[in-house]
C-alpha positions in Angstrom: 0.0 0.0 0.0 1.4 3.9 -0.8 2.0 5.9 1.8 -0.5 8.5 3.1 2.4 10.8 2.7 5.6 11.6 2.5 6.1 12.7 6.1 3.9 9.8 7.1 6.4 7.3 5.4 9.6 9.3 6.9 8.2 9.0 10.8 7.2 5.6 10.0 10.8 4.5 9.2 12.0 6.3 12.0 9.7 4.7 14.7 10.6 0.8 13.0 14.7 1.7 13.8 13.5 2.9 17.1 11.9 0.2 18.3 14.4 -2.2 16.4 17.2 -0.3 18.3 15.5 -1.0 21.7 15.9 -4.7 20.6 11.7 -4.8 20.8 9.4 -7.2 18.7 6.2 -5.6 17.2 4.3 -7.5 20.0 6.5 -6.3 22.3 5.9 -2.5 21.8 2.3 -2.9 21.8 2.2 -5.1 24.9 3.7 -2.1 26.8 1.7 0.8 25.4 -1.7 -1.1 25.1 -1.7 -1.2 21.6 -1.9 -4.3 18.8 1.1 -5.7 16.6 -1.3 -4.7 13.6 -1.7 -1.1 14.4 2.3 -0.5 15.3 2.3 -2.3 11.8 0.5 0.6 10.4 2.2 3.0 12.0 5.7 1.4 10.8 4.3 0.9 7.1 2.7 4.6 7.3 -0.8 3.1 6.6 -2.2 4.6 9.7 -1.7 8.4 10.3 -0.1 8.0 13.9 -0.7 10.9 16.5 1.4 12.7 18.4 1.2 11.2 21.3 1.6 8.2 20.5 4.7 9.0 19.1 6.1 10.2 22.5 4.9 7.1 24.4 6.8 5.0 21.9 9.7 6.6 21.0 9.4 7.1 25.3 9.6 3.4 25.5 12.5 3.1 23.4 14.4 5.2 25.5 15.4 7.9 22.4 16.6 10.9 23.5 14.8 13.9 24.2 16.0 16.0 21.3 14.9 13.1 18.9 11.6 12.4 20.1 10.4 16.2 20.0 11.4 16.5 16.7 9.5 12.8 15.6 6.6 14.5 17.7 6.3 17.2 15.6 7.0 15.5 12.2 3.8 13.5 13.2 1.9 16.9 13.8 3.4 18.0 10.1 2.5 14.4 8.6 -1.7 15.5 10.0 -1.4 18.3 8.0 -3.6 18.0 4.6 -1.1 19.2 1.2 -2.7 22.2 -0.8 -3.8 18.6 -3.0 -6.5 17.3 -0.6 -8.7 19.7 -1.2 -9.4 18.2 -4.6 -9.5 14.4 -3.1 -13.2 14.6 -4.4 -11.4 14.5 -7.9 -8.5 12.5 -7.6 -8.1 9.2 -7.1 -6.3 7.8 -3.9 -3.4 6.5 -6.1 -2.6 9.9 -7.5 -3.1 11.6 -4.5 -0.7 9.3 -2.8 2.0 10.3 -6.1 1.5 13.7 -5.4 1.7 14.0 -2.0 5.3 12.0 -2.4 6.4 13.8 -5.7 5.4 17.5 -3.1 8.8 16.4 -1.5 10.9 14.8 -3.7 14.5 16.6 -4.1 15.3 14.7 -7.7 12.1 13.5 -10.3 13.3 11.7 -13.4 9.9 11.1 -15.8 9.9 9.0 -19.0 6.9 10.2 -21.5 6.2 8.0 -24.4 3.4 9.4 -25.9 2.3 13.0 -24.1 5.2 15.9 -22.7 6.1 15.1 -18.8 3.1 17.0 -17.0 5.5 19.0 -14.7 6.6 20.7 -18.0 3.1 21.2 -19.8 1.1 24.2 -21.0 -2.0 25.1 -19.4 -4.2 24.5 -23.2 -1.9 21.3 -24.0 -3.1 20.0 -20.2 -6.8 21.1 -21.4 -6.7 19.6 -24.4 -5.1 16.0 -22.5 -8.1 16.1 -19.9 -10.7 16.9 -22.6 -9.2 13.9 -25.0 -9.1 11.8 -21.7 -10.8 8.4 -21.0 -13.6 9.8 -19.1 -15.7 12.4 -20.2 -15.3 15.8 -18.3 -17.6 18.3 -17.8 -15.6 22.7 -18.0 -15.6 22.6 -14.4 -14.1 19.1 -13.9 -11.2 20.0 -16.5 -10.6 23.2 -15.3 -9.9 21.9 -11.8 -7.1 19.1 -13.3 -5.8 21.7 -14.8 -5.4 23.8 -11.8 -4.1 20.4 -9.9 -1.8 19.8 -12.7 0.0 23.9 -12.5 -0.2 23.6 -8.9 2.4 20.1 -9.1 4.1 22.2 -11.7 4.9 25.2 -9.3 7.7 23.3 -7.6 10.0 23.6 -10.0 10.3 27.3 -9.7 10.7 27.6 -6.0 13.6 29.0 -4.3 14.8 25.9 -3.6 13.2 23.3 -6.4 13.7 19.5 -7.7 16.0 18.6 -10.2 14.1 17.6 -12.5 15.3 15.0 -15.6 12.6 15.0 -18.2 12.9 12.3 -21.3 10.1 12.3 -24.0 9.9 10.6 -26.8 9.5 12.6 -30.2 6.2 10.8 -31.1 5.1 12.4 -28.5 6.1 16.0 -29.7 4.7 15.1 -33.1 1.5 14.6 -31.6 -0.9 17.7 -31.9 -2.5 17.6 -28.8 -5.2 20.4 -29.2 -3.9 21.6 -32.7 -0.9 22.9 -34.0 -1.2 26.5 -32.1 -1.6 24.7 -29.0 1.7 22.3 -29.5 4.1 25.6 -30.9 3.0 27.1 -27.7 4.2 23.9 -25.9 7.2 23.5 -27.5 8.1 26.9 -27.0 7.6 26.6 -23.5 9.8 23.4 -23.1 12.4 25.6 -24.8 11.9 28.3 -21.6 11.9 25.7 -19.2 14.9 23.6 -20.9 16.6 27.1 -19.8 16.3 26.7 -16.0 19.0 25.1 -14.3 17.3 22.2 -12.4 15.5 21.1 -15.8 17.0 19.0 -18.2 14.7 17.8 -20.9 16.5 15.0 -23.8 14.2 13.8 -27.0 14.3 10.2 -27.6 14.5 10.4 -31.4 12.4 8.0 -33.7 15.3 6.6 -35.1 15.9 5.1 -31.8 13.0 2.4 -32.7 12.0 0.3 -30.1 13.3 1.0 -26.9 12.6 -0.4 -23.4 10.1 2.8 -22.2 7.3 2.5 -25.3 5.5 0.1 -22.9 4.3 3.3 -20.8 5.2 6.4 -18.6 7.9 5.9 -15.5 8.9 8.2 -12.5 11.7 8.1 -10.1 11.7 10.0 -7.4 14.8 10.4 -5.2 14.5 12.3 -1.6 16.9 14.1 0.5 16.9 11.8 3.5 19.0 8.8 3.0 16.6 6.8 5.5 13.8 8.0 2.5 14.3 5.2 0.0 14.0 6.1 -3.7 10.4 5.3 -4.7 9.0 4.8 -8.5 5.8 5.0 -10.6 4.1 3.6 -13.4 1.3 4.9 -14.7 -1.7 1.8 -15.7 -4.9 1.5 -17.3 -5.7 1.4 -13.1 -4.1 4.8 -12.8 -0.8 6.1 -10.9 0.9 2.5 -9.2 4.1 3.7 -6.6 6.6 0.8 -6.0 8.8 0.9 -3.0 10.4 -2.8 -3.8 14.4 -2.8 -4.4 13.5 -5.2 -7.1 11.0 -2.9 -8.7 13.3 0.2 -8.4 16.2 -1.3 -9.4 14.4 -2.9 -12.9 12.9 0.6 -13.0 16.8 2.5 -12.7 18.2 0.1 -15.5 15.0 1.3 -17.6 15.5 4.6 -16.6 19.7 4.3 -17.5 18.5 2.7 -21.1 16.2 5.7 -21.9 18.9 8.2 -21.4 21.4 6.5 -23.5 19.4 6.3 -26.6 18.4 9.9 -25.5 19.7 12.7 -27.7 22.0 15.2 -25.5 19.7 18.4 -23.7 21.9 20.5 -26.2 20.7 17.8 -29.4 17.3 18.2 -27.7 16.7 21.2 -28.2 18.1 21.6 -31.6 15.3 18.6 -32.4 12.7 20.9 -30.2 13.4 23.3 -32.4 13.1 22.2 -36.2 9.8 20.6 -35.1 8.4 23.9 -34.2 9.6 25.4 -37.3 8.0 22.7 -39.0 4.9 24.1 -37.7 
């Protein structure tokens, strides 16, 4: 199961060293605050939102120091807080919630598109014309508020302190007119703008490449400062947004991820490719 969130997932792996530190079994904690081995499970696995206090009696019981266990007390008092993204939960499906609230504090996102530009790097009237050509049928209101969700994920990249952010698309998808040709020379010239920034990097997979190992579907890696915060990755399915946590899932999903940028044109070939396809527009 995803993570709640990302702060969730981070106070979960620090209560599982705690208690592992204190040389205590699952049962064993519980036993001693009146708790279940299933519900420390939850906490652990960040499938239960845990509260504050119940992170002081535990981390209490594992003898942490004081220092440590005020900070894990207020991480779980962050983790309760709702991202600007719930507010839209009446939209969103719990697997894409769950990729946003994750992606909201990632520190390095590499994204493979095979057949649309990354999202993090799309126009608002390209994302329009994505959410009106979409499986389900959308009312105005309905695809003006993905498109609002979408800009929102997108804002991250121009903070003070934002991702880096490796972007690889493949040039059927940039051939694609997605909402017309106005609509994709506005795109283009906007991946051109943001190709400019210094955390983006954005390399065309060029059709002479053929078949390569990333035309099955779209793939995210998302890398996090902590080193206890294990790299997580996405697929997207006919099911929607799927996160794997596995190391064998991640690491099948780096080699993929290795494969697409060495039959990747260069950024600096990239853009030259960018380029002659808007012209040709």
């Amino acid at each position: 199961m995803a993570p709640k969130s990302f702060r969730a997932r981070r106070l979960g792996i620090a209560l599982r060293h705690a208690r592992e530190a204190a040389g205590l079994t699952l049962e064993q904690a519980a036993d001693e605050i009146n708790s279940t081995r299933s519900t420390l499970s939850r906490y652990e696995n960040a499938q239960t939102m845990v509260s504050p206090a119940s992170v002081r009696a535990l981390l209490t019981l594992y003898k942490r120091p004081e220092s440590e266990l005020e900070d894990m007390v207020a991480l779980a008092k962050e983790a309760r807080k709702p991202g600007w993204w719930v507010s839209y939960s009446y939209i969103l499906d719990r697997r894409t919630i769950d990729f946003i609230a994750v992606e909201a504090e990632a520190t390095a996102i590499a994204n493979f598109e095979p057949s649309v530009v990354p999202g993090l790097l799309q126009t608002t009237e390209y994302i329009r014309a994505i959410m009106r050509g979409g499986p389900h049928t959308l009312g105005d209101e309905e695809v003006e508020q993905r498109v609002q969700i979408r800009i929102g994920r997108q804002e991250r990249l121009k903070e003070t302190d934002p991702p880096i952010f490796d972007a690889i698309v493949d040039e059927g998808a940039l051939l694609r007119p997605v909402g017309g040709d106005a609509v994709m020379a506005a795109q283009l010239k906007s991946l051109l703008k943001m190709s400019e920034l210094p955390n983006v990097t954005i390399q065309v997979i060029p059709l002479k490449a053929g078949y390569h190992r990333g035309t099955r579907g779209s793939l995210h890696i998302l890398e996090f400062e902590d080193p206890e915060d294990p790299t997580l990755a996405s697929v997207e399915t006919v099911a929607g947004q799927l996160i794997l946590d596995r190391p064998h899932d991640l690491r099948t999903c780096a080699k993929i991820m290795e494969h697409l940028r060495a039959v990747a044109l260069s950024p600096a070939e990239s853009r030259d490719t960018i380029n002659r396809l808007l012209k040709g527009l």
